[in-house]
N, CA, C and O of each residue as an XYZ file, in Angstrom:
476
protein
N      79.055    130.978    124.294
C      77.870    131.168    125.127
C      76.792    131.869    124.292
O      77.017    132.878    123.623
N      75.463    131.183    124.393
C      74.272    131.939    123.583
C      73.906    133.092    124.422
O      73.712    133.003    125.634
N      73.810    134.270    123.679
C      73.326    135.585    124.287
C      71.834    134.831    124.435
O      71.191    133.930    123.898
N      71.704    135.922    125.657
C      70.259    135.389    126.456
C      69.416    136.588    126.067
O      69.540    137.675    126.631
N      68.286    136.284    124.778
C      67.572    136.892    124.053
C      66.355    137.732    124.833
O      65.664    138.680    124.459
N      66.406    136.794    126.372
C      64.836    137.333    127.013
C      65.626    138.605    127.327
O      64.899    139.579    127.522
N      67.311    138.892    127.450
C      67.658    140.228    128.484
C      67.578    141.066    127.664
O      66.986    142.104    127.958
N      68.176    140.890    126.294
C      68.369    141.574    125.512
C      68.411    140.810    124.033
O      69.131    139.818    123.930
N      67.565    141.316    122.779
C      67.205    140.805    121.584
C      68.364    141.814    120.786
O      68.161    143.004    120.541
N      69.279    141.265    120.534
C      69.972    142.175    119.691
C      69.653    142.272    118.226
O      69.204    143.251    117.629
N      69.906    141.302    117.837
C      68.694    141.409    116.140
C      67.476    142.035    116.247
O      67.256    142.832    115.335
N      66.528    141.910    117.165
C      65.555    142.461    117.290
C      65.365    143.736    117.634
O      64.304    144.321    117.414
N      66.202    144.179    118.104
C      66.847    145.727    118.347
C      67.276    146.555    116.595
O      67.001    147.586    115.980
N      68.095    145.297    116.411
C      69.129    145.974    115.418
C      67.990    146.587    114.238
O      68.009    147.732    113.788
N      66.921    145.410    113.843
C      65.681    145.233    113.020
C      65.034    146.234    112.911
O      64.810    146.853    111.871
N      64.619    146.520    114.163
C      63.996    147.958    114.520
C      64.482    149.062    114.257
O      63.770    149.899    113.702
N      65.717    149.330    114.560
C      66.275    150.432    113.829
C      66.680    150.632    113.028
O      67.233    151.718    112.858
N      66.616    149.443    111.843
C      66.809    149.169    110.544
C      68.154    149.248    110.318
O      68.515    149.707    109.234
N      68.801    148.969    110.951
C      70.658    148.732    110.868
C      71.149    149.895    110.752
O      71.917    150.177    109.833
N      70.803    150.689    111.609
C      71.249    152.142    111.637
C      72.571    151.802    112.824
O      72.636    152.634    113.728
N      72.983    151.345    112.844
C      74.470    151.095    114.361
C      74.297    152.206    114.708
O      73.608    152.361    115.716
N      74.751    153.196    114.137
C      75.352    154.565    115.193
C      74.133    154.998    115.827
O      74.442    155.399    116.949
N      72.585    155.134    115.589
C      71.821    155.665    116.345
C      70.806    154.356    117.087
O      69.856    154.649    117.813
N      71.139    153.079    116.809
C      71.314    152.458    117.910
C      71.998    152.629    119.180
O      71.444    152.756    120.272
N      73.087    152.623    118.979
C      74.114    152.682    119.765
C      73.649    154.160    120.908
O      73.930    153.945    122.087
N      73.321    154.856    120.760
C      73.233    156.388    121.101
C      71.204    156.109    121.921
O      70.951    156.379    123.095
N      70.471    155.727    121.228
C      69.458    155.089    122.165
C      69.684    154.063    122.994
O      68.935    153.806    123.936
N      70.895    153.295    122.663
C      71.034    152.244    123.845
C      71.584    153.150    124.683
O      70.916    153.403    125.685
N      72.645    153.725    124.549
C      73.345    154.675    125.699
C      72.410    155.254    126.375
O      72.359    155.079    127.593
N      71.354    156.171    125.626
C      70.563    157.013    126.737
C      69.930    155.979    127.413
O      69.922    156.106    128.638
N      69.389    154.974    126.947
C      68.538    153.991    127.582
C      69.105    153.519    128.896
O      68.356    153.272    129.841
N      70.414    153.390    128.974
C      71.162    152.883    130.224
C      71.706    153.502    130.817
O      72.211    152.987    131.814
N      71.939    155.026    130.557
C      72.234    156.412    131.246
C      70.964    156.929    132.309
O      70.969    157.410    133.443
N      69.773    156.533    131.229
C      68.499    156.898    132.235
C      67.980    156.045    133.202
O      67.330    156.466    134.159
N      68.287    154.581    132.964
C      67.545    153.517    133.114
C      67.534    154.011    135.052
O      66.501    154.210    135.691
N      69.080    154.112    135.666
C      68.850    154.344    136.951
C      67.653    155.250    137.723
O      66.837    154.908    138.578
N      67.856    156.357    137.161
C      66.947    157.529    137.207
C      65.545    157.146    137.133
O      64.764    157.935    137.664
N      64.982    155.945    136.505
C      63.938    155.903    136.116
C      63.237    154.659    137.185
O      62.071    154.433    137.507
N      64.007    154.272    137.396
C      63.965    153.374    138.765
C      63.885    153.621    139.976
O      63.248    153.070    140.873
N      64.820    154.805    139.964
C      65.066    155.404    141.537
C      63.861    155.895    141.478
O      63.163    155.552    142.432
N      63.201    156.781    140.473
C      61.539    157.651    140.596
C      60.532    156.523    141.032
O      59.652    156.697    141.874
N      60.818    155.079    140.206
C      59.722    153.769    140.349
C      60.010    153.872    141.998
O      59.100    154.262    142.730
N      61.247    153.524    142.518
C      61.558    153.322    143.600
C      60.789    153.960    144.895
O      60.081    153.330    145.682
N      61.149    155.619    144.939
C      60.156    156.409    145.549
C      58.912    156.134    145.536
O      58.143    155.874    146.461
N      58.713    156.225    144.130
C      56.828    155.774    144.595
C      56.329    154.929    145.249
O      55.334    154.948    145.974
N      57.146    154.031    144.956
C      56.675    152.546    146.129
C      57.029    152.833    147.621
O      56.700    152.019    148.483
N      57.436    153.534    147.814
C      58.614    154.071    149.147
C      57.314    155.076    149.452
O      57.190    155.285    150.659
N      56.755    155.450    148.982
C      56.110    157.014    149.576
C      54.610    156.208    149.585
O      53.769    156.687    150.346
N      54.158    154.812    148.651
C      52.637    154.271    148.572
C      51.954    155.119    147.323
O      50.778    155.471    147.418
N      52.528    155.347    146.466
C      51.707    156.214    145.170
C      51.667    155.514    144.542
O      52.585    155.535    143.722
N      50.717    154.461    144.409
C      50.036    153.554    143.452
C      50.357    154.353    141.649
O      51.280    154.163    140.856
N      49.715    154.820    141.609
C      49.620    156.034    140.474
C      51.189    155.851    139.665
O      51.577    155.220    138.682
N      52.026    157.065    140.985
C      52.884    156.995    140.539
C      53.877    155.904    140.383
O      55.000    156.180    139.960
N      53.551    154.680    140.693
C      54.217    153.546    140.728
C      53.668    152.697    139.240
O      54.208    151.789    138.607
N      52.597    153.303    139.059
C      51.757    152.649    137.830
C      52.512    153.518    136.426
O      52.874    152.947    135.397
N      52.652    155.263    136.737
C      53.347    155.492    135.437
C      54.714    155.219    135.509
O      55.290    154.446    134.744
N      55.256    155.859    136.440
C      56.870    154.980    136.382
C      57.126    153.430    135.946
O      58.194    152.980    135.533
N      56.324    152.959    136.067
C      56.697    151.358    135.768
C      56.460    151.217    134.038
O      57.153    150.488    133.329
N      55.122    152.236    133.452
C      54.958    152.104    132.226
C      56.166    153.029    131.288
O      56.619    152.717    130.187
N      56.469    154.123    132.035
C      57.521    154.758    131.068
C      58.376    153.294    130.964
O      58.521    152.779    129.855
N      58.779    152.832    131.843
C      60.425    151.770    132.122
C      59.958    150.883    131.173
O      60.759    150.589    130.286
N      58.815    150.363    131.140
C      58.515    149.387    130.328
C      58.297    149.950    128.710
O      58.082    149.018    127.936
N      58.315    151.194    128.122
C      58.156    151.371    126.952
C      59.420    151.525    125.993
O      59.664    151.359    124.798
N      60.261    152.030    127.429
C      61.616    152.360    126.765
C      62.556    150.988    126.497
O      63.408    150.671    125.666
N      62.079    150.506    127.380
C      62.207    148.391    127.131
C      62.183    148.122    126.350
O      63.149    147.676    125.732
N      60.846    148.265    125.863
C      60.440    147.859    124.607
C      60.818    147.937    123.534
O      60.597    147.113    122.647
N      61.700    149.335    123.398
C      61.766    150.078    122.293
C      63.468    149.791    122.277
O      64.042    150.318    121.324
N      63.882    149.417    122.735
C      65.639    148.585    123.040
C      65.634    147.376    123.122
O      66.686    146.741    123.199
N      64.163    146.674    123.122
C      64.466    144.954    122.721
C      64.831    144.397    124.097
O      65.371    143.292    124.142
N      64.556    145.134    125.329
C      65.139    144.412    127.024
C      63.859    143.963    126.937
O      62.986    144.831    126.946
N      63.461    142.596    126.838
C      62.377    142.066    127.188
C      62.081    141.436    128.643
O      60.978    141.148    129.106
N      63.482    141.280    129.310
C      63.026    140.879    130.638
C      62.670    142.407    131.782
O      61.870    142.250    132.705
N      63.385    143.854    131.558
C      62.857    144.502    131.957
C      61.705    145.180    131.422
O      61.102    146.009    132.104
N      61.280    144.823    129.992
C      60.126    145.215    129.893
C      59.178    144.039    130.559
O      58.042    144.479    130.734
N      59.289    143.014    130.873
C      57.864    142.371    131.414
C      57.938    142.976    132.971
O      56.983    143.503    133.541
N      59.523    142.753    133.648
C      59.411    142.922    135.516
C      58.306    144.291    135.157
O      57.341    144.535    135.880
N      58.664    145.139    133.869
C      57.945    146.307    134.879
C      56.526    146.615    134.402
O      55.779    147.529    134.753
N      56.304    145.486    133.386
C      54.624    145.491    132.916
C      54.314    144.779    134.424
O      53.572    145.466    135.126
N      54.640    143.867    134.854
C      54.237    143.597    136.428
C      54.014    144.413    137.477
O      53.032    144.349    138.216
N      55.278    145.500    137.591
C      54.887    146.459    138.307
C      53.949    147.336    137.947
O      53.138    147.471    138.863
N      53.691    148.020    136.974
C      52.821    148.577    136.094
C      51.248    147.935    136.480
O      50.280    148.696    136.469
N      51.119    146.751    136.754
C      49.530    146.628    137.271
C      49.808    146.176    138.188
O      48.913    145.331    138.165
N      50.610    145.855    139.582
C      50.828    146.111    140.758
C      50.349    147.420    141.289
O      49.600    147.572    142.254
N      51.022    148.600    140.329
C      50.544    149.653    140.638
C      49.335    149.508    140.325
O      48.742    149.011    141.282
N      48.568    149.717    139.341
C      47.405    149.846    139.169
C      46.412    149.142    139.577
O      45.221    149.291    139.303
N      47.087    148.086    140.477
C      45.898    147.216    141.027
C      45.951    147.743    142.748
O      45.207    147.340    143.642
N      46.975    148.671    142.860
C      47.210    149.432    144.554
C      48.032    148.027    144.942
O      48.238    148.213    146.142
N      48.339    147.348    144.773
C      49.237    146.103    145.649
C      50.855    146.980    145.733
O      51.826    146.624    145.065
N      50.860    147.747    146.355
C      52.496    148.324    146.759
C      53.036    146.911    147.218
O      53.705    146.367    146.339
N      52.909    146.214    148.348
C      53.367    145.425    149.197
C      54.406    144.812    148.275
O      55.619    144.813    148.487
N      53.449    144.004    146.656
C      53.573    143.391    145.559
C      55.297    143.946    145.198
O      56.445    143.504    145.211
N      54.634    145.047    144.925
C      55.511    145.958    143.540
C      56.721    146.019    144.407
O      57.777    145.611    143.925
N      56.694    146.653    146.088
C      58.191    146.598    146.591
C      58.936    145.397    146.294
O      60.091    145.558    145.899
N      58.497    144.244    146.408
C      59.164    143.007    145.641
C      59.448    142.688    144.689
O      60.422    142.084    144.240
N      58.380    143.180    144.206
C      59.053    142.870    142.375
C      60.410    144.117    141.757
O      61.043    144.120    140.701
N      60.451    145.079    142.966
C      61.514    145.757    142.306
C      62.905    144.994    142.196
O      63.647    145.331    141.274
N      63.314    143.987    143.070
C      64.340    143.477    143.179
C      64.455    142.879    141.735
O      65.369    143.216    140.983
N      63.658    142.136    141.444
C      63.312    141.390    140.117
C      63.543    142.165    138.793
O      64.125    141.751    137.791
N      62.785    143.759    139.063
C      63.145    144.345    138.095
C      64.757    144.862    137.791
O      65.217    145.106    136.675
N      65.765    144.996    139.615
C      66.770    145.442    138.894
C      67.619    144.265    138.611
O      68.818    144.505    138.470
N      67.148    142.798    138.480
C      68.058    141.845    138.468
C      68.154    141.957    137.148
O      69.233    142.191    136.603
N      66.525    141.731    136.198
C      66.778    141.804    134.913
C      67.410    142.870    134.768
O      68.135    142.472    133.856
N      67.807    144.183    134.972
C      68.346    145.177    134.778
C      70.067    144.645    134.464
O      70.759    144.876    133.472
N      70.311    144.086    135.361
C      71.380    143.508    135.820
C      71.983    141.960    134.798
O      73.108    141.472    134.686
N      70.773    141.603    134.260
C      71.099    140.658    133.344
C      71.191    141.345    131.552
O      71.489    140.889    130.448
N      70.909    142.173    131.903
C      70.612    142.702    130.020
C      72.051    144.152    130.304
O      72.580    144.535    129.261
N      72.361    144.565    131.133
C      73.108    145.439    131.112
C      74.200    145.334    130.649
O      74.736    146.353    130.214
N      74.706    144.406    130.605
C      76.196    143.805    130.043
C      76.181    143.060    128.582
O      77.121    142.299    128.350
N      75.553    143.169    127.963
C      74.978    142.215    126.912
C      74.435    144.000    126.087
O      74.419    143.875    124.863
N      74.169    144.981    126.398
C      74.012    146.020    125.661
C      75.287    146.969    126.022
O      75.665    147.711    125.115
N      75.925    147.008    127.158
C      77.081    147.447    126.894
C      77.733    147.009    125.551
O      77.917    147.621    124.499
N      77.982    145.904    125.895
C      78.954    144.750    124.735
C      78.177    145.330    123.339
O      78.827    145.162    122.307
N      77.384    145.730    123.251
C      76.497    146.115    121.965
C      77.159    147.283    121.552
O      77.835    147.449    120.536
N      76.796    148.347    122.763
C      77.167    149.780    122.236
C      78.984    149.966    122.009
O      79.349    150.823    121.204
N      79.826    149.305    122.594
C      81.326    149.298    122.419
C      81.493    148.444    120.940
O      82.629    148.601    120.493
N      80.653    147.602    120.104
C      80.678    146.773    119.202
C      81.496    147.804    118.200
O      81.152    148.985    118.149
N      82.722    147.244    117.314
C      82.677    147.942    116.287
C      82.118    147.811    114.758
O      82.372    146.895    113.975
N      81.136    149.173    114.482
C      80.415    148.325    113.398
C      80.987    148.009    111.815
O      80.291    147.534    110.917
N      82.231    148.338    111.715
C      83.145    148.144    110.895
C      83.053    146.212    110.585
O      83.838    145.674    109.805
């Protein structure tokens, strides 16, 4: 089965950190240790109508994306990210589902990463 590159770019990850494994491995961990936490905050905001705060929560989620190669949760939450900033809550409560699916598609595919042995 071809790893699905939009959930997770593992070369493109690996690239970035210049083949460092072990402190890959240790940013992917925090990345998916926090990832809930960082959702549940996106979550509230949309829950409470804080545009704002629905606009920075969505940009932290999306930088730390970025920076781990999850390209499908970095776009759900560049979406939410000007949902928020455009005030469309209605929007963004929907697109959260979206965001935790990709969550849900790249999560297992960076597990499998961080258990890798780099031997």
């Amino acid at each position: 089965m071809k790893p699905d590159l939009d959930a997770f770019d593992q070369e493109e990850f690996d690239e970035y950190i210049m083949g460092n494994e072990e402190l890959a491995r240790h940013i992917l961990r925090r990345f998916l240790d926090d990832l809930p936490v960082q959702i549940a905050r996106l979550a509230q905001a949309v829950s409470d109508g804080d545009a704002q705060q629905v606009r920075l929560a969505a940009h932290a989620i999306k930088g730390a994306a970025a920076s781990v190669s999850g390209r499908q949760i970095r776009d759900a939450s560049w979406k939410l990210e000007q949902q928020g900033r455009d005030g469309n809550l209605t929007a963004a409560a929907a697109s959260l589902t979206e965001l935790w699916a990709s969550v849900e598609r790249a999560r297992p595919l960076m597990e499998s990463f961080c258990r890798e042995d780099p031997s």
